[in-house]
KEMI-852521 format. One line per 3 residues: number of its first residue (from 1); for each residue x negated, y negated, z negated of C-alpha. Coordinates in nm, 3 decimals, always signed. Layout:
<nodes>
NUM> X,Y,Z ~ ...
</nodes>
This chain:
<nodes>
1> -16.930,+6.851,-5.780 ~ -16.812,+7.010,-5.444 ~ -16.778,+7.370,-5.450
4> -16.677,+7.469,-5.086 ~ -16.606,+7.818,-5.191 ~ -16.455,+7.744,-5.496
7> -16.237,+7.535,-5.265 ~ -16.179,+7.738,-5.018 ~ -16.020,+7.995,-5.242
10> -15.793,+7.752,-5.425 ~ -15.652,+7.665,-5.126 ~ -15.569,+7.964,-4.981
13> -15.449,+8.078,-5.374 ~ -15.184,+7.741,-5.380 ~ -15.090,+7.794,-5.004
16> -15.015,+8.152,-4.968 ~ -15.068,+8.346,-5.337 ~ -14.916,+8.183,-5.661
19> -14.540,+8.060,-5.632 ~ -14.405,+7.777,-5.692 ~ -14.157,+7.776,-6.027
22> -13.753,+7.736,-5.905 ~ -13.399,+7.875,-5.960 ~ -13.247,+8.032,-5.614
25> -13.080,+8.293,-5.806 ~ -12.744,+8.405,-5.660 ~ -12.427,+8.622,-5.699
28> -12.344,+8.949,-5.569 ~ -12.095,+8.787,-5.367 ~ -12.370,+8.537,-5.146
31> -12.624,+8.827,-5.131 ~ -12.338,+9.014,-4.957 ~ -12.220,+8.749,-4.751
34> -12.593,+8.681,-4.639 ~ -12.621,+9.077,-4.546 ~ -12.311,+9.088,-4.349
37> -12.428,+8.765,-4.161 ~ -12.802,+8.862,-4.098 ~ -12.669,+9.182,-3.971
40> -12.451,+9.050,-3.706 ~ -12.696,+8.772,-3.594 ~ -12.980,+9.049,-3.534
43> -12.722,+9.217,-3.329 ~ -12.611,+8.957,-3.102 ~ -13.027,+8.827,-3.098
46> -13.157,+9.165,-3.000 ~ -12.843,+9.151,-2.727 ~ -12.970,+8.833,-2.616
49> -13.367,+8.945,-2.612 ~ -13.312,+9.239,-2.418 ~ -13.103,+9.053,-2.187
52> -13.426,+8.807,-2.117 ~ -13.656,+9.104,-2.029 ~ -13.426,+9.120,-1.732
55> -13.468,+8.828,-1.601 ~ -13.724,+8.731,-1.326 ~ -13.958,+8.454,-1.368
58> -13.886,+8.139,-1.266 ~ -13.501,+8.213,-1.259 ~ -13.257,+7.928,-1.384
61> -13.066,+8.154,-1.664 ~ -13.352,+8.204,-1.869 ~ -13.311,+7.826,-2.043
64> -12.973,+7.909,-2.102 ~ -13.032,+8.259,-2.276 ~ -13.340,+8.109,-2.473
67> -13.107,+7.798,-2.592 ~ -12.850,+8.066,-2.640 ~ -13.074,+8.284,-2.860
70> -13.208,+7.971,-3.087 ~ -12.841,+7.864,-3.138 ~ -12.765,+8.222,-3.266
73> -13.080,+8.179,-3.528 ~ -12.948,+7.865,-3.628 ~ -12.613,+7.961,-3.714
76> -12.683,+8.275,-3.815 ~ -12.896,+8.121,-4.134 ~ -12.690,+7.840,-4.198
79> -12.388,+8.100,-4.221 ~ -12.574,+8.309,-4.419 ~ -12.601,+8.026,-4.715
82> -12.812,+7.772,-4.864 ~ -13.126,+7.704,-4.698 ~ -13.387,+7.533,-4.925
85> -13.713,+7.289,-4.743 ~ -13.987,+7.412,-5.078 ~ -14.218,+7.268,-5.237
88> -14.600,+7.316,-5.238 ~ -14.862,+7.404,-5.482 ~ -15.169,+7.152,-5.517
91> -15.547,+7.327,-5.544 ~ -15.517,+7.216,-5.916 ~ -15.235,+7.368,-6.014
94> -14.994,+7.071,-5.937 ~ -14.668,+7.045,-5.716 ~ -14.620,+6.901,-5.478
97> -14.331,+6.737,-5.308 ~ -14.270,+6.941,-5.009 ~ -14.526,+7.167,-4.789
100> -14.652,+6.950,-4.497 ~ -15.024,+6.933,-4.514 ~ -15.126,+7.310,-4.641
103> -14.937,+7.477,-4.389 ~ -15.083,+7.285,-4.088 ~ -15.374,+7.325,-4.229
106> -15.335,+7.746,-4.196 ~ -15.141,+7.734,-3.877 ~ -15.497,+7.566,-3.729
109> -15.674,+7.856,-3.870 ~ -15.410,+8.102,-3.715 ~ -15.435,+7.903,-3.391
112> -15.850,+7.972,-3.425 ~ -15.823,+8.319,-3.527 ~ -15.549,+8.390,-3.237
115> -15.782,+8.227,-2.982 ~ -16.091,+8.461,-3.133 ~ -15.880,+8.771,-3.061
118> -15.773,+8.618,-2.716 ~ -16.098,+8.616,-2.610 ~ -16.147,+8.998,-2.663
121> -15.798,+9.037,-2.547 ~ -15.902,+8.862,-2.214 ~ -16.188,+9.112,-2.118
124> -15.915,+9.430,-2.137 ~ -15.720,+9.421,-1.823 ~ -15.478,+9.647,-1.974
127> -15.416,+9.417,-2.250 ~ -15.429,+9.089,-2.094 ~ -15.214,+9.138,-1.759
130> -14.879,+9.224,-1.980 ~ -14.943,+8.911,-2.161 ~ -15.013,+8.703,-1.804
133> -14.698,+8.847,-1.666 ~ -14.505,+8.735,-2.034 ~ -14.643,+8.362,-1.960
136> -14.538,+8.375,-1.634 ~ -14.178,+8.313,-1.686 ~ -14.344,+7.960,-1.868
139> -14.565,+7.889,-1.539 ~ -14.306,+7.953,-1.263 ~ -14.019,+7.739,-1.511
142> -13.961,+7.318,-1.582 ~ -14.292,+7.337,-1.801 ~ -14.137,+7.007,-2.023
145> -13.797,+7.231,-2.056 ~ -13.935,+7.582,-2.112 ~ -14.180,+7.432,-2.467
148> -13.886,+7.237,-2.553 ~ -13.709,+7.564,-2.614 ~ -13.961,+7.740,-2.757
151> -14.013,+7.523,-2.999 ~ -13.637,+7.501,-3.089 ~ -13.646,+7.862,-3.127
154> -13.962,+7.852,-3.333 ~ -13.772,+7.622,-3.578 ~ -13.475,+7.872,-3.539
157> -13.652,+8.224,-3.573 ~ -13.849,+8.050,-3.909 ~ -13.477,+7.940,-3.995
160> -13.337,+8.273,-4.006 ~ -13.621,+8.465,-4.015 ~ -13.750,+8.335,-4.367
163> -13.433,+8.129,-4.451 ~ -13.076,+8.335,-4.434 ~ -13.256,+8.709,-4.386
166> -13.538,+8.641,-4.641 ~ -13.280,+8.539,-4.904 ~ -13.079,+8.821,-4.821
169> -13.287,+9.097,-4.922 ~ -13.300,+8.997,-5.276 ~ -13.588,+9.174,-5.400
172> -13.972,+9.200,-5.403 ~ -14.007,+9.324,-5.080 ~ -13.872,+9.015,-4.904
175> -14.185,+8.942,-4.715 ~ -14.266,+9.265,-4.614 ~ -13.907,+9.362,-4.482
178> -13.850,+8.998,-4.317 ~ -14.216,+9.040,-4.132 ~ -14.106,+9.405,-4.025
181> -13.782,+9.307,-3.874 ~ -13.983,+9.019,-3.730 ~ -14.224,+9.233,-3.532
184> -13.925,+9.437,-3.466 ~ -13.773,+9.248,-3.230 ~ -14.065,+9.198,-3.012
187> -14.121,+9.554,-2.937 ~ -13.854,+9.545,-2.663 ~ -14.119,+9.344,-2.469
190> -14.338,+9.665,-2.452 ~ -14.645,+9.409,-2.495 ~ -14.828,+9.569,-2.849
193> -15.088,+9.280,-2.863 ~ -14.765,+9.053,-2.866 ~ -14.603,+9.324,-3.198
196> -14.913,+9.250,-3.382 ~ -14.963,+8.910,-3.294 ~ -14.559,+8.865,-3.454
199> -14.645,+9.095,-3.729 ~ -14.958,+8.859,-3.835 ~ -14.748,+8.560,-3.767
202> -14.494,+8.658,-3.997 ~ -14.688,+8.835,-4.270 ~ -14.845,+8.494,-4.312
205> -14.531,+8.253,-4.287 ~ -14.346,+8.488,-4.495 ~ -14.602,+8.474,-4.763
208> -14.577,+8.034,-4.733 ~ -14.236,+8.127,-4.824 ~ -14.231,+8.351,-5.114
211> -14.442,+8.049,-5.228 ~ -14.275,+7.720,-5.161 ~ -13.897,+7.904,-5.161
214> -13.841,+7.714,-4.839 ~ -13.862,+7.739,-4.490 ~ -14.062,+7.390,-4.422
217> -14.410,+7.505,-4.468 ~ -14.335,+7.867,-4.214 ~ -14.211,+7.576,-3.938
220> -14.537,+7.385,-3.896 ~ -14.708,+7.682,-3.910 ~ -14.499,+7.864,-3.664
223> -14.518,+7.546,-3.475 ~ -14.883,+7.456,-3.558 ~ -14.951,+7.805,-3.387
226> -14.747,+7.781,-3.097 ~ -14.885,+7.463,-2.986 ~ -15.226,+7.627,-2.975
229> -15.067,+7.906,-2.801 ~ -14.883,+7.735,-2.544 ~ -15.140,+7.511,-2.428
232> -15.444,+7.744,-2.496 ~ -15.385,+8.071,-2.449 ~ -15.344,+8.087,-2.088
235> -15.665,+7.924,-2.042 ~ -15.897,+8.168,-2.347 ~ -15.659,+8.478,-2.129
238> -15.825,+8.424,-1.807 ~ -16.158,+8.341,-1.945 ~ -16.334,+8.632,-1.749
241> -16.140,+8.632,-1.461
</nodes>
């Protein structure tokens, strides 16, 4: 018999609430090593991030700082150490062999629920025109180039983000702390709808981690949930104009 409640909640429970059983245990050494490493990569990222603020749409430089920034995630968390894919929890109880259909499934819902807020976003001038003038660098760039990036850093940001720095804390607080620093670095952009937009984002992809112990399932979110934003947002943003 189909319960859709029933079902509803299991999912959510074996996608983002009970963990799935594995060994990353390290030494005092690694989590060191991944400290010292996480800390340098921030700095050089936030260098890099504040260095795109300053550049005006549509000019040249701004592929090579984003490819710039997404090779500093990337070797920043395979520096750091191991990197593990995860595995995924099935509704009964099960596992899984790796996290592929659960965390599209919840980067659609993000995608719906980012849209939703979009549309009240839209009908605030004072929140929507900051984000406009953000998307502008994508409009006035080689459209094919400029989402090839972003998704590279997507990839590289979930990488680092909930690879290298989330195994460097160590402790219970992993997804809190990774989620912070994660909204962190978007506050340069003086946009808050975009803060709480990465502080959502990551709350959720760093609780697919703490679950699967990998980074697969927080990449097709992240990417599940840029793809709607790319290609959507622009059009829910100027909705009442």
């Amino acid at each position: 018999m189909i319960h859709p409640v029933h079902d509803v909640r299991d999912f959510f429970t074996a996608a983002l609430v009970n963990p799935v059983p594995r060994d990353h245990s390290e030494t005092p050494e690694q989590l060191v090593q991944r400290r010292w490493v996480s800390a340098v990569t921030l700095a050089i990222a936030s260098f890099l991030m504040a260095w795109t603020l300053r550049i005006s749409p549509g000019d040249p430089a701004l592929y090579a700082i984003t490819l710039a920034l997404g090779t500093t995630w990337v070797v920043g968390a395979l520096m750091s150490g191991k990197l593990y894919l995860g595995s995924a929890n099935d509704r009964r109880g099960g596992q899984d062999s790796r996290a592929i259909v659960q965390p599209l499934l919840v980067g659609l819902l993000l995608v719906v629920l980012f849209l939703a807020g979009a549309v009240i976003v839209a009908a605030i001038p004072a929140l929507r025109e900051p984000l406009l003038d953000l998307m502008a660098h994508a409009r006035l760039s080689i459209l094919p180039v400029m989402v090839g990036l972003l998704f590279l850093n997507a990839v590289a940001a979930e990488l680092f983000f909930r690879g290298g720095l989330y195994a460097a804390t160590g402790g219970q607080h992993a997804v809190l702390i990774t989620t912070f620093v994660f909204a962190l670095s978007t506050v340069a952009t003086g946009i808050p709808t975009l803060v709480v937009g990465a502080a959502v984002l990551g709350a959720v992809v760093g609780l697919q981690r703490r679950v699967t112990g990998g980074v697969l399932a927080p990449i097709i979110t992240h990417l599940t949930w840029l793809t709607g934003m790319v290609f959507l947002l622009p059009a829910t943003l100027t909705l009442w104009l």
